[in-house]
C-alpha positions as CSV (number, residue, x, y, z in Angstrom):
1,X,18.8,-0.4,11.4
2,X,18.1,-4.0,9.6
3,X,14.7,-3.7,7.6
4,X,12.8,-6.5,6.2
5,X,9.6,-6.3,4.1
6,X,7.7,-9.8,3.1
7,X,4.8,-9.4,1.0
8,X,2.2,-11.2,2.0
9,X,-0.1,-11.2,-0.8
10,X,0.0,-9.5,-4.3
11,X,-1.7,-10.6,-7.3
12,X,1.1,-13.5,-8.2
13,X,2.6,-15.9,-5.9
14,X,6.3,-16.9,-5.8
15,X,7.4,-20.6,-5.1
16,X,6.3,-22.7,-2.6
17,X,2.7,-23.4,-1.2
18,X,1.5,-19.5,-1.7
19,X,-1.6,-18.0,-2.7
20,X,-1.8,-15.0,-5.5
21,X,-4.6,-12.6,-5.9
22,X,-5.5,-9.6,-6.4
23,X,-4.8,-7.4,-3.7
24,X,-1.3,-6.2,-1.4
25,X,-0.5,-7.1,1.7
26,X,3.6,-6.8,4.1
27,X,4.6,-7.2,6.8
28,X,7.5,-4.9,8.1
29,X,10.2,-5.8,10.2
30,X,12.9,-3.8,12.1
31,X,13.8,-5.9,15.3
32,X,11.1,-3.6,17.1
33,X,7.3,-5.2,16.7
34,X,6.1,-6.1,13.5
35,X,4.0,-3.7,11.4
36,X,1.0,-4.7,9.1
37,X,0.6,-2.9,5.9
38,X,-2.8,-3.7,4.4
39,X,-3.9,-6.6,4.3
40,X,-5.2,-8.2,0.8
41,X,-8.4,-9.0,-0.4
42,X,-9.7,-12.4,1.5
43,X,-7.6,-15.0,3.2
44,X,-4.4,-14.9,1.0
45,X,-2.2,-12.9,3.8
46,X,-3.2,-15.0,6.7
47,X,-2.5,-18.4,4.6
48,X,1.1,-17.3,3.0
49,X,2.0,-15.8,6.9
50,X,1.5,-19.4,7.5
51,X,3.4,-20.6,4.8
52,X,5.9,-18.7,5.1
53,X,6.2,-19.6,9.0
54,X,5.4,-16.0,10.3
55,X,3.8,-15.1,13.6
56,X,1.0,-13.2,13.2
57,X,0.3,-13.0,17.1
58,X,3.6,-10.5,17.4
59,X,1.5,-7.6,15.2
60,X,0.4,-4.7,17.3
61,X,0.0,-2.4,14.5
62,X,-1.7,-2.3,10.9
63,X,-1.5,0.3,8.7
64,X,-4.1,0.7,5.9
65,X,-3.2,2.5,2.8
66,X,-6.9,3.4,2.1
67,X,-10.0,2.0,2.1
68,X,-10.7,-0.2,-0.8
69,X,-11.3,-3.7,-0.7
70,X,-8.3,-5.6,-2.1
71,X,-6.0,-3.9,1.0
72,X,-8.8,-4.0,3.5
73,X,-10.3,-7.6,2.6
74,X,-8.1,-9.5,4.6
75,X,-8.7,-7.4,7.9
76,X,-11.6,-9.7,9.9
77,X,-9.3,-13.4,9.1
78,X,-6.1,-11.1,10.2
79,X,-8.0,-9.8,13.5
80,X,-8.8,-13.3,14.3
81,X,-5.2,-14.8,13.6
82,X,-3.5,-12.1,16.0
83,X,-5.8,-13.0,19.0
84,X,-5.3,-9.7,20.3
85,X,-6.3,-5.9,20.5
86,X,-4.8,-4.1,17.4
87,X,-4.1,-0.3,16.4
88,X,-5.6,0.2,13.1
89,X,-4.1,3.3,11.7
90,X,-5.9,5.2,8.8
91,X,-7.5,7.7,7.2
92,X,-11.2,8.9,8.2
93,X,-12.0,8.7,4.6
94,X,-11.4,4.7,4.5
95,X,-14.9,4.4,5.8
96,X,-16.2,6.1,2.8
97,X,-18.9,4.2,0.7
98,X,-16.8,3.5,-2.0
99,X,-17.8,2.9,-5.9
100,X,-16.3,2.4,-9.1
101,X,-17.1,2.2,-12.6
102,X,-20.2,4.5,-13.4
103,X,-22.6,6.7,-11.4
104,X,-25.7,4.7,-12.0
105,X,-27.1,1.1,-10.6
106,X,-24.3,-0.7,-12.2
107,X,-22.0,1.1,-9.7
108,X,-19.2,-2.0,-8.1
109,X,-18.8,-1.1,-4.4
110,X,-15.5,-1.6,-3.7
111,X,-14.9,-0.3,0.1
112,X,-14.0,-2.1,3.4
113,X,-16.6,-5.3,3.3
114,X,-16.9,-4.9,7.1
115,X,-18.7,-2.6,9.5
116,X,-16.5,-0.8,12.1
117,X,-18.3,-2.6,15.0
118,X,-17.6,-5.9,13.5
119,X,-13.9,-5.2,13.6
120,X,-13.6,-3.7,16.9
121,X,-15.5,-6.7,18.0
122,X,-13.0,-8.8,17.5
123,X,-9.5,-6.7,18.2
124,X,-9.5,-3.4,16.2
125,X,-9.0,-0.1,17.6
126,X,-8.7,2.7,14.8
127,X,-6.9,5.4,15.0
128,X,-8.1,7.9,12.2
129,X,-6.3,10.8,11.4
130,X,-5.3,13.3,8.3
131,X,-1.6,13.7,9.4
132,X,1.7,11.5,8.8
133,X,2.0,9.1,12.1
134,X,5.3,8.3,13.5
135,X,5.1,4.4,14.4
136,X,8.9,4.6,15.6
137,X,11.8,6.7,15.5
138,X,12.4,5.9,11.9
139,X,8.9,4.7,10.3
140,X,6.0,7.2,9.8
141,X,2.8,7.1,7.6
142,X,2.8,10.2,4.6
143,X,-1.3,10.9,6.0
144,X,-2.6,12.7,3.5
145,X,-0.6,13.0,-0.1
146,X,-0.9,16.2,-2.0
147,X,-0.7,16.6,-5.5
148,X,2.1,18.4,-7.2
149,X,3.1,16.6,-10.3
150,X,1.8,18.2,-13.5
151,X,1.3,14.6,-14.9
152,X,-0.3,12.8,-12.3
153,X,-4.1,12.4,-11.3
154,X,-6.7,10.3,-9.1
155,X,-8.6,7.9,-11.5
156,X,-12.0,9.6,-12.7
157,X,-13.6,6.3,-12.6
158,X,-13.8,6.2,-9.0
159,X,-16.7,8.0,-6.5
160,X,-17.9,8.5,-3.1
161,X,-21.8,7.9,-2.3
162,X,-22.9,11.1,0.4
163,X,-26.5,11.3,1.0
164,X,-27.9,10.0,-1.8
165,X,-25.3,11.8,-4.1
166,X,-22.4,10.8,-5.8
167,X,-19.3,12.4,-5.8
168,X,-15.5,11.7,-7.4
169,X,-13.6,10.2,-5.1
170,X,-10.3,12.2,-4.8
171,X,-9.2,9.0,-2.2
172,X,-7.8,11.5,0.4
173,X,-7.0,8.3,2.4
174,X,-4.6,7.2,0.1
175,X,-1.1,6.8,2.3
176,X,2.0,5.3,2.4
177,X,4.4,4.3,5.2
178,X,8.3,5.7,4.6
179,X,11.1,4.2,6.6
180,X,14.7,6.4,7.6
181,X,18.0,4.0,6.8
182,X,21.3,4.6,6.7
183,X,21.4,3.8,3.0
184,X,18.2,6.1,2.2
185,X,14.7,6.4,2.4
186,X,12.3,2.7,1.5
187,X,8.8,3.8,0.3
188,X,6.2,1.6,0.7
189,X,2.8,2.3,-1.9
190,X,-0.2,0.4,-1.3
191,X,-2.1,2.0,-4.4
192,X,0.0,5.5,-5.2
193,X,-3.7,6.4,-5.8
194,X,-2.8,10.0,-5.5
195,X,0.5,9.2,-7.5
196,X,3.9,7.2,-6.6
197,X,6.2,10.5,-7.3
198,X,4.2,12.6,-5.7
199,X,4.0,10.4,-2.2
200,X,8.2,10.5,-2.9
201,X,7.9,14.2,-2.8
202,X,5.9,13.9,0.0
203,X,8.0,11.2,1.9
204,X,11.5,13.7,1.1
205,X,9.8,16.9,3.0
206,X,8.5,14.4,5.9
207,X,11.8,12.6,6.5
208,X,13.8,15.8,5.7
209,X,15.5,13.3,3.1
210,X,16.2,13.5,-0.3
211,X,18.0,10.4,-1.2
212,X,15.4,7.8,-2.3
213,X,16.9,4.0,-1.7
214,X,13.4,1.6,-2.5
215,X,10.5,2.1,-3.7
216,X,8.0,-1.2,-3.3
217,X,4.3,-1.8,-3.7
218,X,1.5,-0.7,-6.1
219,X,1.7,2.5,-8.3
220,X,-1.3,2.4,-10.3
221,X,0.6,3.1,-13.1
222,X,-2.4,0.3,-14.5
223,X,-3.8,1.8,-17.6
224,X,-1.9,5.3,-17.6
225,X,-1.4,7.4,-20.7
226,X,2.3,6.6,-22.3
227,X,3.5,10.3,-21.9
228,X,2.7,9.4,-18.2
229,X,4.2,6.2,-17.5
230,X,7.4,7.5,-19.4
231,X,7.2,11.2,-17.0
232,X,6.8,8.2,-14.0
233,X,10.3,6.2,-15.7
234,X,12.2,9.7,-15.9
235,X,11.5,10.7,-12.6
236,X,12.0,7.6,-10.9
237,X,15.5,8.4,-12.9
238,X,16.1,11.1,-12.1
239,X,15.7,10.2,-8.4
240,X,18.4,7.3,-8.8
241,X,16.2,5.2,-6.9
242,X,18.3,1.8,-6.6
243,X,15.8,-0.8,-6.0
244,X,12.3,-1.0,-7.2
245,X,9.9,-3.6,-6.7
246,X,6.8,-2.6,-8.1
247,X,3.5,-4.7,-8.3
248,X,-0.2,-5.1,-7.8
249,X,-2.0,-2.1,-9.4
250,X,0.9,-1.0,-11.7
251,X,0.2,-3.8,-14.3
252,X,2.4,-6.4,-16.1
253,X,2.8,-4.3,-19.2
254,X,4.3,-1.5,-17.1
255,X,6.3,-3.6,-15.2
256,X,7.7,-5.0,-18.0
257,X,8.9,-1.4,-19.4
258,X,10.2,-1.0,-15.8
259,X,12.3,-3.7,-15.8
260,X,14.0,-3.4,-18.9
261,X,14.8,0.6,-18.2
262,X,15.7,-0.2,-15.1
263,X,17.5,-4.0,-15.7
264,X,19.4,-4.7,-12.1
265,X,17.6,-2.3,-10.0
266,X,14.0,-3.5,-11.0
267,X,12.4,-6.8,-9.1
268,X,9.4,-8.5,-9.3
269,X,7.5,-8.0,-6.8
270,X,5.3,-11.1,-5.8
271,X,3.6,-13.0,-2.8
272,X,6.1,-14.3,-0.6
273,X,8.9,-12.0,-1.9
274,X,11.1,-10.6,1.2
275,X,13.1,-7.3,0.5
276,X,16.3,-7.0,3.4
277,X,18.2,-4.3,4.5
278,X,21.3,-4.8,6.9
């Protein structure tokens, strides 16, 4: 099976006429129909497509990773570029009114900047679920990610507003998609929210696979205690994971550590980057 991922948007842009910021946005590709995985903040997405001479119109599916703004941002200028009804798969929880910062009136919200009705009216047609989805044969969401590293947690600066009340946010939608080749399983994060090695572990017991090929996207590795980020470097390791091209919430200090443990196997990836399998 021939894979190609393009990132779309990510906070830095590569050559050419592209557009960084911050947010994550690819586009998958298998010889099947394309597959949309978040799609960045504002207009980036839509405007490197472009640049990059993609056709947005051939999308039939998007995939959100959860439900904050910088992968959901992108959605209404994305619905309008594809023309056409869209399958929006996600979690329930990425209509949550999401918050950051502290619980008090200087709370940022920081969840989809769009009402449902407002999306369907132009294209979208969610399909919410808990569970891992299987897109094709080989490509499946993780659904829900469960915690089972002793070294990895949700970010205590993030809540939920219910009924007047706030509550942590243990982002429950956090996904990611996972893709069977022959070389391995590729791992795309959008935020690893709920941790990049344990959506691995997760991704392993879906596919029924251990050997880990890729890992790209966001690990939110931005900010994380040393002893974490070093547990993160072992593990990755450990795993013999051969390509990693890690970005947008995992920060440039971390990525530089990455890339000089991991030298060869580490790339930077940035808007308009395209990772190929054949």
């Amino acid at each position: 099976m021939t894979l190609r991922i393009t990132t779309l948007c990510e906070n830095t842009a590569g050559k050419g006429n592209l557009l960084g910021e911050w947010g994550l946005s690819f586009l998958l590709e298998t010889g099947t129909v394309p597959i949309l995985f978040d799609t960045g903040q504002t207009v980036s997405a839509v405007y490197n497509a472009d640049s990059l001479h993609i056709d947005l119109s051939k999308v039939s599916n998007i995939v959100l990773s959860h439900g904050h703004y910088d992968h959901t941002g992108g959605l209404r200028e994305m619905l309008r570029r594809i023309g056409k009804k869209v399958e929006i798969i996600a979690h329930p929880d990425v209509w949550q009114t999401k918050y950051a910062g502290n619980t008090d009136d200087t709370a940022r919200y920081i969840g989809i900047p769009f009402s449902r009705n407002e999306l369907e009216s132009i294209g979208a047609r969610f399909k919410l679920t808990r569970e891992p989805v299987h897109i094709t044969e080989n490509i499946m969401t993780t659904g829900e990610v469960p915690m089972v590293t002793d070294f990895e947690q949700v970010d205590s600066g993030l809540f939920i507003r219910e009924n007047g009340c706030w509550k942590p946010d243990e982002i429950l939608d956090d996904q990611a998609i996972v893709v069977r080749t022959e070389v391995g399983l590729v791992v795309i994060l959008g935020c690893a929210h709920r941790g990049m090695i344990n959506t691995i572990y997760h991704a392993q017991k879906l596919m029924g696979v251990e050997k880990i090929y890729a890992v790209v996207g966001g690990s939110h590795l931005m900010g994380v205690s040393e002893e974490r980020l070093w547990q993160t470097i072992d593990t990755i390791r450990k795993l013999d994971i051969q390509k990693i091209g890690l970005c947008h919430c995992t920060d440039l200090p971390a990525i530089s550590l990455l890339a000089q443990e991991f030298s060869e196997r580490f790339f930077f990836n940035k808007a308009g980057t395209i990772f190929e399998l054949t």
